[in-house]
N, C-alpha and C positions, 0 to 999 in steps of 0.2 A: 802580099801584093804591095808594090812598092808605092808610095804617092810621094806629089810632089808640092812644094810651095813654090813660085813665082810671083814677080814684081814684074808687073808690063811697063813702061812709059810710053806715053804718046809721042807720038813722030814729031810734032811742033816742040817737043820737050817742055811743056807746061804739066802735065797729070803722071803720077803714076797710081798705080793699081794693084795689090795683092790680091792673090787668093790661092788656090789650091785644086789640084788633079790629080787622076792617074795617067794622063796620057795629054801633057806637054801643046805638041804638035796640035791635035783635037783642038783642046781647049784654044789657041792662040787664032787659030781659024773662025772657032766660034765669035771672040771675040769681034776681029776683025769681020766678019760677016753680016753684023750689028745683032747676033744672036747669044749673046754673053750675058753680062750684067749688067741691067740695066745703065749704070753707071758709065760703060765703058760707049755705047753707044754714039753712032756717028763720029766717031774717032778711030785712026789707022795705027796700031799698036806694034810696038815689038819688047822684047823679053827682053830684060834687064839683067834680072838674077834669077837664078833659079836653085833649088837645094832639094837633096831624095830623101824620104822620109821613109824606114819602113814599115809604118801603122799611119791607118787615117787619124790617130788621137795626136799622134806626134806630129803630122804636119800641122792639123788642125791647131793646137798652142802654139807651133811656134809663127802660124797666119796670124793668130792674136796678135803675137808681141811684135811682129812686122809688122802691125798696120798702129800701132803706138809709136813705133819708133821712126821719127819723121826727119832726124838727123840724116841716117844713115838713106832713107827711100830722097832724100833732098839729094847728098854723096851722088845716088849712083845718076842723077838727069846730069849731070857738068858732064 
């Protein structure tokens, strides 16, 4: 089963947000619906970046080293 990682940003392009799914679409709904992560609440999101992972372990590292690396989630709001 494939997963995925994603980076949201907020539509005001102030936040962004990683995390990880199998089903993209789903997730991005939930967020926006204020049923997501806590975190992401009362804000109207869209997908930034997004990468397939084919193991939940693999996505899951490399959501770790996306939510360290604040360079690159900075990159993609411009």
């Amino acid at each position: 089963m494939d997963c995925y990682i994603y980076i949201l940003g907020s539509r005001d392009g102030r936040r962004t947000y990683v995390g990880w799914t199998v089903d993209l679409d789903a997730r991005l709904k939930q967020h926006n619906a204020g049923t997501g992560a806590k975190s992401t609440r009362g804000r109207q999101w869209q997908i930034l970046y997004a990468e397939r992972h084919p193991t939940r372990s693999a996505a899951m590292s490399r959501e770790w080293h996306l939510k360290r690396d604040k360079v690159f989630r900075k990159a993609l709001r411009v």
